[in-house]
C-alpha positions in Angstrom: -29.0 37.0 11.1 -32.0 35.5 10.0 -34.2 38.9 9.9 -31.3 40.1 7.8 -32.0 37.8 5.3 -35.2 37.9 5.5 -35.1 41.5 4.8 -33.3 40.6 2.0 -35.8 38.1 0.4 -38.9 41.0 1.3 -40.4 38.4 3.8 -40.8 38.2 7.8 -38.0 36.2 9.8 -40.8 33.6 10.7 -41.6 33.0 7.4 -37.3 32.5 6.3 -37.0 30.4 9.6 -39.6 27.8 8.4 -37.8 27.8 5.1 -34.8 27.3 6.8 -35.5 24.4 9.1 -37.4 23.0 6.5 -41.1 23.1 7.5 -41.9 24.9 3.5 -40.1 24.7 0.5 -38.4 27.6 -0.2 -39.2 29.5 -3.6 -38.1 29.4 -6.6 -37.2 33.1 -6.8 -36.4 33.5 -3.3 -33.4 30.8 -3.4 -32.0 32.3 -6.9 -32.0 35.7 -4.6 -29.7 33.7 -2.0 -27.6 32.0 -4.2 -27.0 35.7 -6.0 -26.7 37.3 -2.4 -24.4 35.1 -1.0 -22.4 34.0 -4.3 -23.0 30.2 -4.4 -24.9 27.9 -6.1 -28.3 26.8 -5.6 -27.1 22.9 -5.7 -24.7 24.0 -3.0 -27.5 25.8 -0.5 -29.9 22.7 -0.8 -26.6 20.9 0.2 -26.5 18.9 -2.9 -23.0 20.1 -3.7 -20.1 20.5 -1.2 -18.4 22.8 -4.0 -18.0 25.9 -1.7 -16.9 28.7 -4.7 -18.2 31.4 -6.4 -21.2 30.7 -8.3 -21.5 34.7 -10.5 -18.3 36.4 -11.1 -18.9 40.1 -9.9 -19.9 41.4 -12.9 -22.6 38.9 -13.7 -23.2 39.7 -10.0 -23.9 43.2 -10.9 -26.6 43.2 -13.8 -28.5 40.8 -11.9 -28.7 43.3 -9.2 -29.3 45.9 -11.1 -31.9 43.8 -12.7 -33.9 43.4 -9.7 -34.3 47.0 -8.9 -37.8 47.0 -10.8 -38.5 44.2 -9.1 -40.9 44.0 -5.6 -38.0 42.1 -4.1 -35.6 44.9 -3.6 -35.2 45.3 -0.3 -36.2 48.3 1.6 -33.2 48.2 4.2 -31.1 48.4 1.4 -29.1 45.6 1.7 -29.2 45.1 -2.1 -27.8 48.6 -2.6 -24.8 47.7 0.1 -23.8 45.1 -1.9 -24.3 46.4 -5.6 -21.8 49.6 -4.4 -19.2 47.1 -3.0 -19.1 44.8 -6.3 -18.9 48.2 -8.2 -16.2 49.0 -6.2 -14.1 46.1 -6.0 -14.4 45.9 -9.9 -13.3 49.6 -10.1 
């Protein structure tokens, strides 16, 4: 849902639902956190590129993640975490 994402980008669902229908441009670092989240390029989320695929393997996937967790982006729902445990896990 949208307020999942925008939990995920430490904004309000108005705020990702402008960015979404395209009343803002979306930022820089906020569409790098989708394209991580949701494993597909940037080129591909702005539609530029039909090439539906994996844009991190799930390694790379993992040190970005683990990256951000100094940074004010983390989420506080956790949603971050959820996903850094499953990547652990299906590289286990």
């Amino acid at each position: 849902s949208q307020s999942d994402v925008a939990s995920l980008l430490n904004t309000h669902q108005t705020q990702y639902s402008r960015w979404e229908r395209g009343s803002y441009d979306i930022p820089i670092m906020e569409l790098c956190m989708l394209s991580l989240y949701f494993n597909r390029s940037v080129d591909y989320l702005l539609g530029m590129s039909n090439d539906d695929i994996a844009a991190y393997s799930d390694l790379q996937r993992v040190k970005r993640i683990e990256a951000m967790q100094i940074s004010p982006y983390f989420d506080k729902q956790g949603l971050w975490n959820e996903l850094l445990c499953s990547l652990k896990e299906q590289s286990k």
